[in-house]
C-alpha positions in Angstrom: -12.5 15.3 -23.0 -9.5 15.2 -20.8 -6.4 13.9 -21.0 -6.6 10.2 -20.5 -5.3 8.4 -17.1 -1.9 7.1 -16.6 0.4 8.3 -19.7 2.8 8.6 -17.0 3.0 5.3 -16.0 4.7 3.5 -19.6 2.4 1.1 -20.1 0.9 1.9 -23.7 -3.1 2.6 -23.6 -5.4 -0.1 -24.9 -8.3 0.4 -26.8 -10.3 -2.5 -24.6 -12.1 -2.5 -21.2 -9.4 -1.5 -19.8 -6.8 1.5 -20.7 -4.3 -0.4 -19.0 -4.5 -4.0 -18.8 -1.3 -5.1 -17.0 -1.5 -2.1 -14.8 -5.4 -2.3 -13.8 -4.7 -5.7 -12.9 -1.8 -5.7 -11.0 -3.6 -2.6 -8.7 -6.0 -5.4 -7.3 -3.0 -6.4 -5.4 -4.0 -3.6 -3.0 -7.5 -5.2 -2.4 -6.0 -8.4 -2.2 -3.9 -6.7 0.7 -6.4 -5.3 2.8 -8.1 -8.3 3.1 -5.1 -10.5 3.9 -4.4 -7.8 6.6 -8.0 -8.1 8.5 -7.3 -11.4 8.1 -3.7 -12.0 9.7 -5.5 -9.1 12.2 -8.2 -11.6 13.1 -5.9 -14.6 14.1 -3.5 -12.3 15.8 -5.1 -10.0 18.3 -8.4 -10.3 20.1 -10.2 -7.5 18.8 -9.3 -5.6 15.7 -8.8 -1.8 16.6 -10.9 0.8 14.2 -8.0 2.4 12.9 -6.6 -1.1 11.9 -10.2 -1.4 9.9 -10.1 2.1 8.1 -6.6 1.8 7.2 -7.6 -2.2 6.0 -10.0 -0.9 4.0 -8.1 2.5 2.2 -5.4 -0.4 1.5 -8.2 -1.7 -0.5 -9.8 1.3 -1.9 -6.7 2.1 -3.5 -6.7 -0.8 -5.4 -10.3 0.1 -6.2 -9.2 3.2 -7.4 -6.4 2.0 -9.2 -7.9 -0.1 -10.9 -10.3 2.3 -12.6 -7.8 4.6 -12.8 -5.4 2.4 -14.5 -8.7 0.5 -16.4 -11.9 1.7 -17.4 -10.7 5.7 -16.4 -14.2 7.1 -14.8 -14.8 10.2 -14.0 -13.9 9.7 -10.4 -11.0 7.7 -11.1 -8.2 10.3 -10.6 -10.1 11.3 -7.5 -10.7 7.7 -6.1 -7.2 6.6 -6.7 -5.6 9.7 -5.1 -7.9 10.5 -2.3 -7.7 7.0 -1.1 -3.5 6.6 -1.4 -3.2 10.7 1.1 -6.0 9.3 3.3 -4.2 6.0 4.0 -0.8 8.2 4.3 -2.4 10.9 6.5 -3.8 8.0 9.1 -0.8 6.3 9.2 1.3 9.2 9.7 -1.4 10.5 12.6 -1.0 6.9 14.4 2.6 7.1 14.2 3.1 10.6 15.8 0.6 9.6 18.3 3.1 7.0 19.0 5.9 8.7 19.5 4.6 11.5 21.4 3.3 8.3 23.9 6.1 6.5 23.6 4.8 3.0 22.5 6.5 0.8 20.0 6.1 2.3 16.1 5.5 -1.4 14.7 4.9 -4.0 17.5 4.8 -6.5 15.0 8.4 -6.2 13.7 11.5 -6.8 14.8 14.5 -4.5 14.0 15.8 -7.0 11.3 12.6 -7.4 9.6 11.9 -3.4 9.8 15.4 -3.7 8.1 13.6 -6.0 5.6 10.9 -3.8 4.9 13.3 -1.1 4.2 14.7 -2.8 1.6 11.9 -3.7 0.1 10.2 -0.1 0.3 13.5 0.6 -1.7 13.2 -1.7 -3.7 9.3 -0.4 -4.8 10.6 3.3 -5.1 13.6 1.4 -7.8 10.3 0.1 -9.2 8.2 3.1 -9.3 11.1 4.8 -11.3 11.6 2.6 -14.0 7.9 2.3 -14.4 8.0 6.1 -15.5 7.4 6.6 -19.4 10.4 9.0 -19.0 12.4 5.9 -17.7 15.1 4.5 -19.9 13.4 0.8 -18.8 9.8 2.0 -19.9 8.8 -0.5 -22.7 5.2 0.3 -22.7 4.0 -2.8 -25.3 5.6 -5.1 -22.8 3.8 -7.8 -21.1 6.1 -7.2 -18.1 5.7 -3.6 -16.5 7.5 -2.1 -13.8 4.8 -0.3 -12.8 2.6 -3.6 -12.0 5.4 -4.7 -10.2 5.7 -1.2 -7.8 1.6 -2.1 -7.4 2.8 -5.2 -5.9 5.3 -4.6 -3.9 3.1 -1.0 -2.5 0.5 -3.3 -1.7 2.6 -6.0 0.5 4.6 -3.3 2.2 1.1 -1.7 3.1 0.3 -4.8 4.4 3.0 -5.7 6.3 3.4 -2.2 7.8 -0.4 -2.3 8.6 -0.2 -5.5 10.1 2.7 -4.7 12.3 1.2 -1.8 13.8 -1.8 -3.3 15.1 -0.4 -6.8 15.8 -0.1 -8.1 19.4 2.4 -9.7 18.9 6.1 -8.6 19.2 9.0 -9.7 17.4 12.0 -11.1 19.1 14.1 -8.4 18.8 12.0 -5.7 18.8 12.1 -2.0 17.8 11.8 -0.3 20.9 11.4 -1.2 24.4 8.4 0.7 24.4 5.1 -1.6 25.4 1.9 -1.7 23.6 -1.1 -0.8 26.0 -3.5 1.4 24.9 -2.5 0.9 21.3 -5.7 -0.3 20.9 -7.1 2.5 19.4 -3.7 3.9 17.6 
């Protein structure tokens, strides 16, 4: 048998349903986020674009995946949880460039001071992610509070938000770029 799932990520491994209780757990915050997305999508723009769909729905995937990778530890749970975190990445990071070689606005739905926002709070998940490490100094892995969990959170909102504000109609008041939004609606 291999090596179980998630030694790196301090929480101590359980012996119950799930390897990782707080963890597992705390990675539905990812499904919880796609959803919230398609639905903030729904009451925001007329139609919801593909992309905006697929990307909705690896958001929840990953907490799928994290979940068993972080819980009952499947044979596809290393796979699941991976795959479904680069393919989100890789979509993203193919809509964005397809931005900026057109020109259009990066993230229609935000304005420069809640991009700002966002940037603290994606710092704020990498300070997160780090202490969550079982190498960390902060690591207490029989803790009920794990930093780890709270990196799942804060991944998962961010995703959201950053999802959101691509495919939103809507621009904020002062927005990122002058650019305009037609024919984002496919990217």
């Amino acid at each position: 048998m291999s090596e179980p799932l998630g030694l790196t990520d301090c929480e101590a491994l359980a012996e119950g349903v799930l390897a990782q209780p707080i963890n597992a757990l705390s990675s539905l915050t990812f499904l919880i986020a796609g959803s919230v997305v398609l639905i903030l999508l729904h009451r925001s723009t007329s139609s919801i674009p593909a992309m905006a769909w697929v990307a909705s729905a690896l958001l929840a995937l990953i907490g799928l995946g994290s979940f068993d990778y972080h819980g009952s530890q499947s044979a596809i749970a290393n796979l699941l949880h991976n795959a479904s975190i680069l393919f989100l990445l890789a979509l993203l990071g193919v809509v964005l460039v397809a931005r900026l070689i057109r020109r259009t606005s990066l993230f229609p739905g935000l304005g420069r001071s809640q991009l700002l926002w966002v940037g603290v709070l994606i710092l704020a998940g990498c300070v997160c992610y780090g202490f969550g490490r079982t190498a960390s100094a902060l690591c207490s892995p029989a803790s009920p509070f794990q930093w780890h969990a709270l990196w799942h959170t804060l991944a998962a909102a961010i995703s959201a938000v950053i999802i959101w504000s691509m495919w939103t109609e809507g621009k904020g008041p002062d927005s990122v770029s002058g650019a305009t939004t037609d024919g984002d609606a496919i990217v």
